[in-house]
C-alpha positions as CSV (number, residue, x, y, z in Angstrom):
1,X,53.8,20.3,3.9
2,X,50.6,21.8,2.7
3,X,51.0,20.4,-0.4
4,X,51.0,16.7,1.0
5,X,48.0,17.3,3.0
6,X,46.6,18.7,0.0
7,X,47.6,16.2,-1.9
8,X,46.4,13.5,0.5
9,X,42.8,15.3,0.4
10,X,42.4,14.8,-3.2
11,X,43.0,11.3,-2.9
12,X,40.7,10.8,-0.4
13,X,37.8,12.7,-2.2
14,X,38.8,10.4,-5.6
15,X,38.8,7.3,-3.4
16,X,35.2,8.4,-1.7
17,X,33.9,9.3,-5.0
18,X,34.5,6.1,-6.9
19,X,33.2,4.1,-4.2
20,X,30.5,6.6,-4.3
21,X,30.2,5.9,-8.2
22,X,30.7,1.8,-7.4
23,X,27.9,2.0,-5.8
24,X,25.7,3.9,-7.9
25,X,26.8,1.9,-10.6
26,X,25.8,-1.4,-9.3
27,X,22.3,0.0,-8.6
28,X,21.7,1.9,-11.6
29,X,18.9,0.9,-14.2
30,X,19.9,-1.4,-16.6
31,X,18.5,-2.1,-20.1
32,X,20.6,-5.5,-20.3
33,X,18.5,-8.5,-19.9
34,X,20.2,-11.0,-17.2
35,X,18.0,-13.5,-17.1
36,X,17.0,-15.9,-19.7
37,X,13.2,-14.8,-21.3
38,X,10.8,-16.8,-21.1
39,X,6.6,-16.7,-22.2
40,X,3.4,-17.3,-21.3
41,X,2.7,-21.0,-22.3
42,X,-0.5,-20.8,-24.7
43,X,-3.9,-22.6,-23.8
44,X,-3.7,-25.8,-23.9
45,X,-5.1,-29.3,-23.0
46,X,-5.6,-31.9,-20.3
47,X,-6.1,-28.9,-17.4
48,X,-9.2,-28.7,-15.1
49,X,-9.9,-25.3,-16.9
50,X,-9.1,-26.3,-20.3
51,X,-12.0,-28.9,-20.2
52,X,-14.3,-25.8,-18.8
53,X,-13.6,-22.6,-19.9
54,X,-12.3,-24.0,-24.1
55,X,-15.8,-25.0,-25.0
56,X,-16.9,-21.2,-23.4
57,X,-14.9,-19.5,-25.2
58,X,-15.1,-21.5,-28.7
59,X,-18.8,-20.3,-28.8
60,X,-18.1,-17.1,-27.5
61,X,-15.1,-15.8,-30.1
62,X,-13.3,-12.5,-29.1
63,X,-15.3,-12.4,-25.9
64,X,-13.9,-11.6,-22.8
65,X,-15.7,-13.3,-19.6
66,X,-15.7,-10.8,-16.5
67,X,-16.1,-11.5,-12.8
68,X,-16.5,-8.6,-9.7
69,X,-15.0,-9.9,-6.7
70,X,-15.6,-8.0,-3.6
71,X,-15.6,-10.3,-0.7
72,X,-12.1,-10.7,0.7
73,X,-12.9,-14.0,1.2
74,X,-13.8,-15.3,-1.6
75,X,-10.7,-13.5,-2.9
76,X,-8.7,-15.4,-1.5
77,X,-10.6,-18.8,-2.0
78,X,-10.2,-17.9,-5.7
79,X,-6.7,-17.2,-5.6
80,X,-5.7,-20.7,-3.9
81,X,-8.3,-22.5,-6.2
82,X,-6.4,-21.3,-9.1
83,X,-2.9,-22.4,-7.9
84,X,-5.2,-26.2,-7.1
85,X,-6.4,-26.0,-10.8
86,X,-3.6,-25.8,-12.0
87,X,-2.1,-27.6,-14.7
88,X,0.5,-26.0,-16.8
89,X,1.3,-22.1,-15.8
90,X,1.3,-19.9,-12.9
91,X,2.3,-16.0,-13.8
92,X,2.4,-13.9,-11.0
93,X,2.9,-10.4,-10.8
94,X,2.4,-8.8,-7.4
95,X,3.8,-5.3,-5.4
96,X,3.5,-6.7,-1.8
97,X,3.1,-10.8,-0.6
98,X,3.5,-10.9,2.8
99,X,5.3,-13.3,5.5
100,X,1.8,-13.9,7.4
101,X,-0.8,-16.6,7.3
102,X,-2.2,-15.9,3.9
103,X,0.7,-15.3,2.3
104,X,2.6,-18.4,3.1
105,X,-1.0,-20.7,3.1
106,X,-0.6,-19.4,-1.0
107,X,3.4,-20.1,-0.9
108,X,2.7,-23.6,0.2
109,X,-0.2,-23.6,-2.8
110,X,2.6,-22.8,-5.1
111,X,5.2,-25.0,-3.7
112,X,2.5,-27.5,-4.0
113,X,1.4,-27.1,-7.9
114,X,5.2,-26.8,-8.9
115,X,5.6,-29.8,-7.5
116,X,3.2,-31.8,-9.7
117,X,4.9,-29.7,-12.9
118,X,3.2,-26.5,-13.2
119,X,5.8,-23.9,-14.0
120,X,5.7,-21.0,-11.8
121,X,6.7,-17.0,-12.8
122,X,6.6,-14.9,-9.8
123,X,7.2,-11.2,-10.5
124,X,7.5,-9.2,-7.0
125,X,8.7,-5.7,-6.3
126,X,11.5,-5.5,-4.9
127,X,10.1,-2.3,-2.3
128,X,8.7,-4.9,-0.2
129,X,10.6,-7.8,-0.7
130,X,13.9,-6.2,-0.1
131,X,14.1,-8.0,4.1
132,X,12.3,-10.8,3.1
133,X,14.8,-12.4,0.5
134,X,15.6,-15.8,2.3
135,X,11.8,-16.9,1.1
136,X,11.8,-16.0,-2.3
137,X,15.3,-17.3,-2.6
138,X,13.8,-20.8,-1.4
139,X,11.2,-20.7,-3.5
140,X,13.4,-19.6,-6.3
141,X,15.7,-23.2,-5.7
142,X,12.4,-25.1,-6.8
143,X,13.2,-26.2,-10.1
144,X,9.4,-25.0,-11.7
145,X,9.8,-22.1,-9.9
146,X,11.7,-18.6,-10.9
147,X,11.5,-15.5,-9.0
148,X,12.7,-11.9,-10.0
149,X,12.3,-8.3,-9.0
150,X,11.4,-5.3,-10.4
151,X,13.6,-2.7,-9.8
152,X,15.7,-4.5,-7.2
153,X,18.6,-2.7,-5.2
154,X,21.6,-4.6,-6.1
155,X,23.4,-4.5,-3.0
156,X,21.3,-6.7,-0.9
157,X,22.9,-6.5,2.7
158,X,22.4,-3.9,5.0
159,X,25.3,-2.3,5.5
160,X,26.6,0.6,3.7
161,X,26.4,0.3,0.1
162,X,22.8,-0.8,0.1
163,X,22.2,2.8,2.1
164,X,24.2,4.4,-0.8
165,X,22.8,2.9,-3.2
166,X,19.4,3.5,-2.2
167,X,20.3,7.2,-1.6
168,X,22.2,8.1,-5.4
169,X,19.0,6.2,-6.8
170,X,16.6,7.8,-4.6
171,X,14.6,9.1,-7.3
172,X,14.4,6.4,-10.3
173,X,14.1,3.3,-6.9
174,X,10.9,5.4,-5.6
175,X,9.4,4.1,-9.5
176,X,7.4,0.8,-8.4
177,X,5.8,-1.7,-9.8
178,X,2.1,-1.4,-8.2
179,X,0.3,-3.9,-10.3
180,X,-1.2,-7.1,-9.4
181,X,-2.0,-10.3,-11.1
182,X,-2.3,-14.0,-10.8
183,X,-2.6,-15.7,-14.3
184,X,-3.5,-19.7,-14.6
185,X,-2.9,-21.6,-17.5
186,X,-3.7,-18.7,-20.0
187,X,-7.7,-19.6,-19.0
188,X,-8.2,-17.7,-16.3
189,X,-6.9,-14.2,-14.3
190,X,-7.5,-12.4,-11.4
191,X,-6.5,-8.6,-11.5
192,X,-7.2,-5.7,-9.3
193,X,-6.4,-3.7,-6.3
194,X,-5.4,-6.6,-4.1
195,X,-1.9,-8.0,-3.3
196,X,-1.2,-10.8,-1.1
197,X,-1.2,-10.5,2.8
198,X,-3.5,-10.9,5.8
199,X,-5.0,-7.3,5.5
200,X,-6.1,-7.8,1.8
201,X,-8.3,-10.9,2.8
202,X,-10.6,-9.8,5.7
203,X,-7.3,-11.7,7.6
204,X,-5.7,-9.0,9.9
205,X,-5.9,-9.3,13.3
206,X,-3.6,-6.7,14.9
207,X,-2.9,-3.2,14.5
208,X,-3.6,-2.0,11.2
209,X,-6.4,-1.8,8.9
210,X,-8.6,-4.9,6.8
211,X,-8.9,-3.4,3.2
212,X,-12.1,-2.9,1.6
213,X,-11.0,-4.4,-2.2
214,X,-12.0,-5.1,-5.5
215,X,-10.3,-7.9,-8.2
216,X,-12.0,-8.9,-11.8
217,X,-12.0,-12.6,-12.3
218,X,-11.3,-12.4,-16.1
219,X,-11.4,-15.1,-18.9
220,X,-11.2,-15.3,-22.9
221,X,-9.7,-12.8,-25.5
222,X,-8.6,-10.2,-22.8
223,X,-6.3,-12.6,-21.6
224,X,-4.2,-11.9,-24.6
225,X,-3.3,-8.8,-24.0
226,X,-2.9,-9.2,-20.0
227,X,-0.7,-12.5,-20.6
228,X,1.7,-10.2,-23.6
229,X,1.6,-7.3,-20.5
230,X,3.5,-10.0,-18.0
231,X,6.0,-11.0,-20.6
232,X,7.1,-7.5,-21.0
233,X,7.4,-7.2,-17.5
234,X,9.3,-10.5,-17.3
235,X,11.9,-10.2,-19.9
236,X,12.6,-6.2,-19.6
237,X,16.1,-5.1,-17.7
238,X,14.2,-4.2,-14.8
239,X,13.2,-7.5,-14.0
240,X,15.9,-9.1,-12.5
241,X,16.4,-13.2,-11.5
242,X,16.9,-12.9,-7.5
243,X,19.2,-15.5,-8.0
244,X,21.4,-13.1,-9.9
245,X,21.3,-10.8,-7.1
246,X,22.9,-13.2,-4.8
247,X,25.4,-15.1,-6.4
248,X,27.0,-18.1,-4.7
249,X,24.6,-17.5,-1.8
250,X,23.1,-20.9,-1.1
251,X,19.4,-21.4,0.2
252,X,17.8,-24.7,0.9
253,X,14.6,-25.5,-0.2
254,X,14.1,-28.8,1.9
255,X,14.6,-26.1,4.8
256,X,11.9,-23.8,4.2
257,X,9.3,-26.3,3.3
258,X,9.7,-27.7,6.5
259,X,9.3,-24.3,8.7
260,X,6.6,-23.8,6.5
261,X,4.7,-26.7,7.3
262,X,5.5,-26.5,10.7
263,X,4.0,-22.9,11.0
264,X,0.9,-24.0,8.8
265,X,0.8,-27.2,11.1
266,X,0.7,-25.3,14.9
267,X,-2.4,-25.6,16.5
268,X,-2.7,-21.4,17.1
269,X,-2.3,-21.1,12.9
270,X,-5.1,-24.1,12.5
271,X,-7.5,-22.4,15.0
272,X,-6.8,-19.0,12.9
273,X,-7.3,-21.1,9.8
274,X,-10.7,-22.6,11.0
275,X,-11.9,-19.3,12.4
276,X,-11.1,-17.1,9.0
277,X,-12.4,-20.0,7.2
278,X,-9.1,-20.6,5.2
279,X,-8.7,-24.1,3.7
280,X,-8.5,-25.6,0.6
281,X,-11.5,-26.4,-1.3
282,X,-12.6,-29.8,-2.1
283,X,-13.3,-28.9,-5.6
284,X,-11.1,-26.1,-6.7
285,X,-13.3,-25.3,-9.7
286,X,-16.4,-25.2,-7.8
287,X,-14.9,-22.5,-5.8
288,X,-13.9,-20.7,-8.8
289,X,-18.0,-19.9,-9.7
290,X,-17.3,-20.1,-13.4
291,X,-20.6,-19.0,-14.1
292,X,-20.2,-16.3,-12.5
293,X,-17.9,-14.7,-16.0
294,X,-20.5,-11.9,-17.6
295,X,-19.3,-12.3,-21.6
296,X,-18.7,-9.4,-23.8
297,X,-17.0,-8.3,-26.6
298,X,-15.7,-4.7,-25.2
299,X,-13.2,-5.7,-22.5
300,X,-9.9,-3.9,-22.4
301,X,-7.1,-4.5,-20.1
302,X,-4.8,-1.8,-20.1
303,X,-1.6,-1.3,-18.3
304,X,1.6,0.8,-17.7
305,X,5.2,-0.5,-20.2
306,X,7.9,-1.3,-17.7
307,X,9.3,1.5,-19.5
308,X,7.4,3.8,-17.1
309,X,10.3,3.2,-14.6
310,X,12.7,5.0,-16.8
311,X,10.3,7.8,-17.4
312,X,10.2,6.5,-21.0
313,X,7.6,5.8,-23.3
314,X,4.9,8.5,-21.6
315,X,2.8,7.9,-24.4
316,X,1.6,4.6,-23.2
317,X,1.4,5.5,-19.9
318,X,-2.3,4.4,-18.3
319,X,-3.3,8.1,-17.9
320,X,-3.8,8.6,-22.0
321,X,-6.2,5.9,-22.2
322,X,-8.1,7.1,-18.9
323,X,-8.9,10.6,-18.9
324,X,-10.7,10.3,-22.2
325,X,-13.2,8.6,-20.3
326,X,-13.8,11.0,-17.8
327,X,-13.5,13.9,-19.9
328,X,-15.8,12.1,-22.2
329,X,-18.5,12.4,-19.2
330,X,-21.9,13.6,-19.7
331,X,-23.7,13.1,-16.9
332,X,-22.1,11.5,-13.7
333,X,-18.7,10.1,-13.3
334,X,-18.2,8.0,-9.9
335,X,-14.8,7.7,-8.8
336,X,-13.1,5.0,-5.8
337,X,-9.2,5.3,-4.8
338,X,-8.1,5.2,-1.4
339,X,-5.8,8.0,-2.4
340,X,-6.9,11.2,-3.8
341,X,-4.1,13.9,-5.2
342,X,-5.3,14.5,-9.0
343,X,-2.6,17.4,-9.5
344,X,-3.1,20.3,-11.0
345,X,-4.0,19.1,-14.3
346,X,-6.9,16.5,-12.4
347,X,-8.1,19.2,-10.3
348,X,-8.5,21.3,-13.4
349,X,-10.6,18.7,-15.5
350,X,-12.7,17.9,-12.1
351,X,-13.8,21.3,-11.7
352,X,-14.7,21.7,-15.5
353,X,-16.7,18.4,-15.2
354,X,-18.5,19.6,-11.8
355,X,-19.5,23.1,-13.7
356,X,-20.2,21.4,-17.1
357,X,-23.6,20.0,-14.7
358,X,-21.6,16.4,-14.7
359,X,-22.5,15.0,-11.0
360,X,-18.8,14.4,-10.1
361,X,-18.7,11.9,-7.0
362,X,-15.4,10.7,-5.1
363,X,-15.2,8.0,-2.1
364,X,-11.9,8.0,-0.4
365,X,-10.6,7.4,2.9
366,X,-10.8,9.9,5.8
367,X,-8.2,10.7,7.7
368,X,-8.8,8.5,10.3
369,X,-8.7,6.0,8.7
370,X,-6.1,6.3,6.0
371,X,-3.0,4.4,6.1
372,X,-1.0,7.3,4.9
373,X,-0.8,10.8,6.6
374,X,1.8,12.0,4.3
375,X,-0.9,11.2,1.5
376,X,-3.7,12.9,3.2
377,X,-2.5,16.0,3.6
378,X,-1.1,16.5,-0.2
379,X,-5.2,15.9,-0.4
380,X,-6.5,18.1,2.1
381,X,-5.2,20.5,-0.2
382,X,-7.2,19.9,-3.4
383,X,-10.5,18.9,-1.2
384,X,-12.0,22.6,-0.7
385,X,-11.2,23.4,-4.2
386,X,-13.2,20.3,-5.1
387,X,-16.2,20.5,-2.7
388,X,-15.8,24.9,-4.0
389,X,-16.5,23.7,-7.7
390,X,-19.3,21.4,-7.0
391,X,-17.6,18.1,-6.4
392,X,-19.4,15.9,-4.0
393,X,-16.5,14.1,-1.6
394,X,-17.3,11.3,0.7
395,X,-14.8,10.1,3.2
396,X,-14.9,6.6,4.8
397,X,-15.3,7.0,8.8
398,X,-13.2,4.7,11.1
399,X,-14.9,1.3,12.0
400,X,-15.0,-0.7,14.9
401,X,-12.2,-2.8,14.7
402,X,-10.7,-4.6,12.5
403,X,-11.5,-1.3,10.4
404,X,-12.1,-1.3,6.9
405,X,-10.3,1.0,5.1
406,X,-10.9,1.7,1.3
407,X,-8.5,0.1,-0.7
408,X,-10.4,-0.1,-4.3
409,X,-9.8,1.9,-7.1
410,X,-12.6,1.9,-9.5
411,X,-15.0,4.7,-12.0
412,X,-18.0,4.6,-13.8
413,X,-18.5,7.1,-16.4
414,X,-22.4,8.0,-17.4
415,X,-23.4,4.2,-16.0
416,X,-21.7,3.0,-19.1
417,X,-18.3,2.5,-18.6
418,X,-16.6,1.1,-15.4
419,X,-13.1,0.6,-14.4
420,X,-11.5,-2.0,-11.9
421,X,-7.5,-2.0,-11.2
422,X,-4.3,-0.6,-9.4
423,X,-4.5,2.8,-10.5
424,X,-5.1,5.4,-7.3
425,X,-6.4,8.7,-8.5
426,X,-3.1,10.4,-7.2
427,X,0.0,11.3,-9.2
428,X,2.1,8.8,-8.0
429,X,0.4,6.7,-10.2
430,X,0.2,8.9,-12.6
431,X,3.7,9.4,-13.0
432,X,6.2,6.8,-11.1
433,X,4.2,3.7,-10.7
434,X,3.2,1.4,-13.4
435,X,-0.2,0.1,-13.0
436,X,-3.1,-2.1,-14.6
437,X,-7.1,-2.4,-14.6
438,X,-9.5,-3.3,-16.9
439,X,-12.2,-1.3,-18.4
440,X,-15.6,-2.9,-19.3
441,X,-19.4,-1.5,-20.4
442,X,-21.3,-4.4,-19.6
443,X,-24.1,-3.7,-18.1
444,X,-24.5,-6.6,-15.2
445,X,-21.1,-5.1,-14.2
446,X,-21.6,-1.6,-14.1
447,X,-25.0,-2.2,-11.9
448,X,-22.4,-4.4,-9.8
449,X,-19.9,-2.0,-9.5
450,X,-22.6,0.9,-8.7
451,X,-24.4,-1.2,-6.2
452,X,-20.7,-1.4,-4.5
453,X,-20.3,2.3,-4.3
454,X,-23.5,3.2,-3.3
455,X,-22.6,0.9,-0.5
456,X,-19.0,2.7,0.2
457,X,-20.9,5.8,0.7
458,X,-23.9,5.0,2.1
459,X,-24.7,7.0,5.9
460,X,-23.1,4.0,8.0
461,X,-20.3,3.6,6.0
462,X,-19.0,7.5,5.1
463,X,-19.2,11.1,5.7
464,X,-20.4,13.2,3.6
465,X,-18.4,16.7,3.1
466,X,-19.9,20.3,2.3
467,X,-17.9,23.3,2.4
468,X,-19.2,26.9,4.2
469,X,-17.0,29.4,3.5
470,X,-14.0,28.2,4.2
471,X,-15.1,25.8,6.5
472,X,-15.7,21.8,5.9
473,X,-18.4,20.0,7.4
474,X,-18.4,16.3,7.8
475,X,-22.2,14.3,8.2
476,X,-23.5,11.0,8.7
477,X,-27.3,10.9,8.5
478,X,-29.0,12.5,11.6
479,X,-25.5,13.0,13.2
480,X,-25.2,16.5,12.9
481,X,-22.1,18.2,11.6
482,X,-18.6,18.9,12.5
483,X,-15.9,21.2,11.1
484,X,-12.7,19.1,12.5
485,X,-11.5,15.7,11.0
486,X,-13.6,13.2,12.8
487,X,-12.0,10.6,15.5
488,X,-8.6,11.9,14.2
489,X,-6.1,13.2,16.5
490,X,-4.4,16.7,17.2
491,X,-1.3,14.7,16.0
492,X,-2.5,13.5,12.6
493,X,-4.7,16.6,12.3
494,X,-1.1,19.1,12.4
495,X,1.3,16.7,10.2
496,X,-1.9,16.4,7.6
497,X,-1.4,20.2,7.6
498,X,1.7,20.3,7.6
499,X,2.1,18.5,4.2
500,X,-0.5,19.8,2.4
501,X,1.7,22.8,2.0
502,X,5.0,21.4,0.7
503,X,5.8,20.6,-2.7
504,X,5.9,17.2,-2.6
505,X,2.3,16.1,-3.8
506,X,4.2,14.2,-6.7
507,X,6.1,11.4,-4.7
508,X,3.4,10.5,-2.0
């Protein structure tokens, strides 16, 4: 008897374990392309741009033209502009576009430029995606239009497999794809810290936080290398058609366009429209301020190899191009990111900097206002040892509401070289996430970009920390000082604590 029921038990355990493996197999990493590749279609003729920016850049060879764009607003303008303009190519690459206003107003945009033959690439994580996949399946039946996801889960229900899946690939799913880019004809791009939702244009009207951005409007040579970056993206293994990810399931086009232009047609969402000023511009190029591009020759887009998902390829990872600068410092280095956790290899280069005599300055979010608590307290951590080697720390303080939270990640090294992109100054994207951002040295830029931090942390805007002791003080102006995380709760104040002291810094 015992040996039946022994017997039995094995069976069981080989059943559970190859649907166990079933499961991991059909969400592992793959190197083998599914889709068919495709690439950036070269600059060209006949487009809007074409007629304005070729002449630029024929007198300007192996320049690069470069735009700040700090106003959410105009950030979005810009982004809607370029899907008006244009003519041949979209390439998008994003981590989060949102179901809300602005992220189906630009959805329509797209449906609508497909529609008079652009092509459209649209290259979304799949983190963020993953219960929204009846749109992009819709906009994927559009015969100019091709979705696919980066890292996707294969198992796309919600039932059991998927919760497998997710759980045997815990740690290589929890590597994202945290760049953002919108490319238009091969003329012009827009890159930064921004991805597509309400709360990244100035838009958000509920719970939650506005974020305080920054994007480069970018034209010229450097297009070269950000347009070759997206067809790496867009033809690795990791990129995956989302039509291949539902196969036979059928989605109707006709359908969606129709409850979107019912949503976009309600009175409430024209009222929101006319009160956020969102609409389309008469004269899409206008709106683009052209003019605007500062032209130089030392422009350099860098960003992460898709390989970074498989922990391959570390050598081209952002991180060796970046720290060079910084190290490099000799005099001030200025630093932006929402979310601070340099490690213990940052922490180490910070301090020598601060005790070298370089004036090391940081502006990140304070706990109040950050989005993630988790976050905050693997930083709480490294923020006396900062402040003890001579690191000045400013923290943004909540806002009236809608509050602004920090959401730009940005340096400047000596005043001479500045840096705008995804990357966060924490080791998630360090080490998991792949990233992008551009590095420049003109000097109309870098005044821009200082002008913008001096703002960040300016009296109304920030607190500025000093450690006694052991004992942090926060100060705005004449406001006196305080020793506990201001207009934060007991709540947030314990589970920030909490954190700080578990080894898990790495996959915040």
């Amino acid at each position: 008897m015992m040996t039946w029921v022994l017997w039995a038990l094995l069976a069981l355990a080989g059943m559970l374990a190859a649907g166990l493996g079933s499961v991991w197999w059909t969400g592992r990493y793959s190197l083998r392309k599914i889709g068919m590749p495709s690439h950036v279609m070269p600059p060209g003729e006949g487009g809007a741009l074409d007629d304005l920016l070729a002449p630029i850049e024929a007198g300007k060879p192996g320049q690069s033209g470069v735009h700040l764009v700090a106003d959410s607003g105009a950030a979005l303008a810009k982004r809607l502009a370029m899907a008006q303009a244009a003519h041949r190519s979209l390439d998008l690459m994003y981590y989060i576009w949102d179901d809300d206003l602005s992220g189906r107003f630009l959805a329509q945009a797209l449906l609508e430029a497909a529609d008079r033959g652009v092509r459209v690439r649209m290259l979304l994580d799949d983190v963020n995606v993953l219960n929204h996949d009846p749109i992009y399946r819709a906009l994927d039946r559009h015969q100019r239009i091709e979705v696919r996801l980066f890292n996707p889960i294969r198992n796309r229900d919600r039932g059991f497999r998927r919760g497998f899946e997710i759980l045997l690939n815990l740690l290589p799913y929890n590597r994202r794809m945290h760049g953002k880019m919108w490319i238009t004809d091969g003329r012009l791009a827009l890159t930064g810290g921004r991805n597509i939702g309400d709360a990244y244009f100035g838009v958000l009207d509920g719970p939650g936080h506005n974020y305080d951005d920054l994007d480069t409007m970018l034209s010229g040579a450097v297009l070269r290398k950000a347009e070759a970056l997206f067809d790496t993206f867009w033809n690795s293994g990791v990129a995956l058609p989302i039509r291949t990810l539902w196969p036979g399931k059928r989605t109707r086009l006709n359908r969606f366009r129709t409850r979107l232009s019912r949503y976009l047609a309600r009175p409430e969402t024209r009222d929101r429209l006319a009160e956020k000023a969102l609409h389309a511009p008469e004269d899409a190029v206008r709106a683009l301020e052209i003019g605007a591009l500062q032209w130089a020759e030392n422009v350099r887009f860098l960003g992460d190899p898709p390989q970074k998902a498989l922990a391959k390829e570390p050598d081209g990872w952002m991180p060796a191009a970046l720290l060079p600068l910084v190290q490099n410092a000799k005099s001030r280095v200025r630093i932006l990111t929402p979310y601070l956790v340099p490690g213990p290899q940052g922490l180490a280069q910070l301090q020598a900097l601060a005790k070298s005599g370089v004036r090391v300055e940081i502006v990140t979010n304070g706990l109040a206002l950050s989005d993630n608590v988790l976050v905050h307290g693997a930083y709480r951590w490294y923020r006396s040892r900062l402040l003890a080697a001579g690191v000045k720390i400013f923290e943004v303080a909540a806002h009236s509401a809608p509050s602004q939270m920090l959401h730009s990640k940005a340096f400047l090294v000596d005043d001479q070289d500045g840096f705008i992109g995804s990357f966060n100054f924490d080791l998630r994207s360090a080490l998991l996430n792949t990233e992008l951002g551009v590095v420049f040295d003109n000097p109309p830029l870098i005044q821009a970009l200082n002008s913008y931090i001096d703002a960040a942390c300016a009296p109304d805007c920030a607190y500025s920390l000093t450690l006694k002791g052991r004992w942090i003080g926060w100060s705005r102006g004449d406001d006196g000082v305080t020793h506990l995380e201001p207009d934060s709760s007991i709540a947030k104040r314990a589970l920030s604590f909490a954190v700080g002291h578990l080894p898990i810094h790495r996959f915040l």
